[in-house]
Residue, then its C-alpha position, 0 to 999 in steps of 0.5 A: x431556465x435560469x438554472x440551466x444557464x447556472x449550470x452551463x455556466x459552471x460547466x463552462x468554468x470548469x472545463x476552461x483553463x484561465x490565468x488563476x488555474x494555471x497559477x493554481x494548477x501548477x503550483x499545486x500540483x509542484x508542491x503536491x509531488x514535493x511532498x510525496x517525495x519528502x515522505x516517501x524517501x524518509x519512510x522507504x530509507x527506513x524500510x531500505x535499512x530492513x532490507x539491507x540487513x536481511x540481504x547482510x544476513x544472506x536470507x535475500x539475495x542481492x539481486x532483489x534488493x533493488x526489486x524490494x524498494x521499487x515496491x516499497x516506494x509504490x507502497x509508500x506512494x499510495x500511503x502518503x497521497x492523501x496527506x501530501x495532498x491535504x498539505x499541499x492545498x493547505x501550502x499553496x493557499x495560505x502562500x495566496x493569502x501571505x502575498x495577498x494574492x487571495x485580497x486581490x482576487x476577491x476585490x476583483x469578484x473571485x470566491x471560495x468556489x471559483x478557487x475550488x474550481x482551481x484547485x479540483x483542476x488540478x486535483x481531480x487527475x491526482x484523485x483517479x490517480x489515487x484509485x488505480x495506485x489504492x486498488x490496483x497497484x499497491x495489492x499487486x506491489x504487496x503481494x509481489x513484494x511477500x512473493x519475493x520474499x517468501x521465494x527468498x526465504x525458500x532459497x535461503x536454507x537451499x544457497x546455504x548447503x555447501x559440499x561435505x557439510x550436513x545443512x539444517x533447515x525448515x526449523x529442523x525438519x530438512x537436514x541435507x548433505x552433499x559431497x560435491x556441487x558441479x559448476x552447473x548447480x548439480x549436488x552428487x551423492x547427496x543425503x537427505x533426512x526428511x521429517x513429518x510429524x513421527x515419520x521420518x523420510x531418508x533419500x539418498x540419491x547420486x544426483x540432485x537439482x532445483x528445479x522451478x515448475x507451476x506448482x512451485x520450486x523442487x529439489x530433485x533427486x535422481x537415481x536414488x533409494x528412498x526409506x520413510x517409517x516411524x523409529x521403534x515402528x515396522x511397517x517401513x517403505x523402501x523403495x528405489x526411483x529414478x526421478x523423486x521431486x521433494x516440494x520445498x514448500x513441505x519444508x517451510x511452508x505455503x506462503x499466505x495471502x495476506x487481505x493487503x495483498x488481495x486483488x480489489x475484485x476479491x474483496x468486492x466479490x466476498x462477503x466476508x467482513x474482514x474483507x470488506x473492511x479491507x476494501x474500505x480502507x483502500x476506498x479511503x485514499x481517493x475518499x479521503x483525498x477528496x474530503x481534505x481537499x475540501x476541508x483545506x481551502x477554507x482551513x488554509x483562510x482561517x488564519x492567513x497572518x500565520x503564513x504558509x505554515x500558520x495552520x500546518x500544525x492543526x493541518x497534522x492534527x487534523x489528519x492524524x484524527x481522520x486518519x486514526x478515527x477511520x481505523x477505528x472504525x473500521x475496528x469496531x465494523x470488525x468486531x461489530x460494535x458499529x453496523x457496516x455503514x457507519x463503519x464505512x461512512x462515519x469518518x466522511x459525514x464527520x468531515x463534512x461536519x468539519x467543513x460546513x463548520x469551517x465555511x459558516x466560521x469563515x462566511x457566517x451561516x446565512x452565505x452557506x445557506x444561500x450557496x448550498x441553495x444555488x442562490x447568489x449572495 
């Protein structure tokens, strides 16, 4: 019964909003996307030059460019939520503890879990928001993004023909020239030299346009003569056509799907332990956030003379610990030196480690012993 009421209590505390959760809410969640915006701005400014420059050098249109960025900037979004978050419970309680915020709740009975509630009011939102961006939308932004830029690429040697000028490309493999490119994007007479491996292909043709079907995107050449045969060889083909569609892809190759730009149901589907892999380092964001989340509160109380900057600096140290220890162990899971679960669990057992440590630091061993029993101090 006492148990029952315990529950029904916390279940209560919970789900409603007092004075301290909308003190604790609102500030948390304006210095959390204050963060993230810092951040994302200073590392997609870096990636804008990238893609300026490539835009500069015509392998990108101009038109895509703002395209680019808004993916990048979800990209970015995604990467940089678990340590905005990390550092923002960090700012916000070492603020409390600064103004002496945090002397006055506890005189007036508040502890470490009732501030928990507060700050997992605010943070539990962020933290699904944090699946949907870690599995769903950051493989879908990375896998439109090399889309684009792959496409880019494929029209690049394409923009790049001009009339009366023979135009190389697909690292020597197309040469293509044209007499004349009408206001409605049809080349007449054209001349194409195409190779694969010892053959060599010539198409000749009074007409040729692009054309963008399901298969992909094709040059089209109407009304032509088409010779393919290895030189010094017999055993020529000559043959005349109305209609020839020549893949551009053949050229410059398939675009590859890289495991970031794998859909999440893929990876959860296979067996395969690079995928795996990848499908845990998604997990690691909403995980992650979640863990440091915990870890900040009691961090945030260690040393409160310091401010709210006082313990930024172990904050980083921590993080790019945590950080770096999971793409560790995601390497060793890879190559398997580590059994998956360890892979997988290791880093977040170490971290709760890392919190006990920091209550029993804070509170002693005895009053996590009784919180962790359901007892009252």
């Amino acid at each position: 019964m006492l148990y029952l009421q315990t529950y029904i209590k916390l279940k209560l505390e919970f789900i409603m909003f007092t004075v301290l959760d909308r003190l604790i809410v609102k500030d948390l969640l304006r210095t959390f996307f204050s963060v993230l915006l810092i951040l994302v701005v200073i590392i997609v400014s870096q990636n804008f030059l990238k893609t300026l420059k490539m835009a500069a050098n015509g392998i990108i249109l101009n038109d895509v460019v703002a395209n680019l960025l808004g993916l990048r900037i979800l990209l970015s979004s995604s990467e940089f939520m678990v340590p905005s978050a990390f550092v923002a419970v960090l700012m916000v309680i070492g603020r409390m503890y600064r103004d002496q915020e945090m002397s006055a709740l506890s005189s007036a009975g508040v502890g470490v879990f009732r501030i928990y509630n507060s700050v997992f009011k605010a943070m539990i939102p962020v933290i699904l928001l944090s699946v949907w961006m870690a599995l769903f939308v950051s493989p879908w932004a990375t896998g439109e993004a090399m889309r684009i830029i792959h496409y880019e690429k494929q029209m690049a040697g394409i923009r790049g023909v001009s009339e009366g000028r023979f135009t190389e490309y697909g690292k020597g493999n197309l040469i293509f020239y044209t007499e004349k490119i009408t206001a409605d994007n049809k080349m007449q007479d054209v001349f194409v030299q195409d190779k694969r491996g010892e053959k060599i292909g010539i198409i000749t043709s009074d007409e040729a346009e692009l054309r963008e079907i399901k298969e992909g995107l094709f040059i089209v050449f109407l009304n032509g003569k088409r010779t393919e045969g290895v030189p010094g060889e017999l055993g020529y083909v000559f043959e005349t056509f109305s209609e020839y569609a020549m893949r551009i892809e053949d050229a410059v190759g398939e675009q590859k799907v890289t495991l970031h730009g794998m859909s999440s149901e893929r990876l959860i589907l296979s067996n395969e332990i690079e995928k795996i892999s990848e499908l845990f380092r998604r997990l690691f964001v909403p995980i992650g956030m979640f863990l440091l989340t915990l870890m900040a509160v009691p961090l945030a109380q260690i040393s409160p003379r310091g401010g709210v900057y006082g313990n930024l600096l172990t904050a980083f140290l921590i993080y790019f610990s945590f950080s770096n220890f999971q793409k560790i162990s995601l390497s060793w899971m890879v190559k398997q030196e580590i059994p998956v679960w360890l892979g997988f669990s290791g880093i977040y057992l170490l971290s709760f480690l890392v919190i006990i440590f920091l209550l029993i630091r804070l509170y002693g061993v005895s009053w996590v012993v009784l919180r962790f029993t359901r007892r009252s101090v």
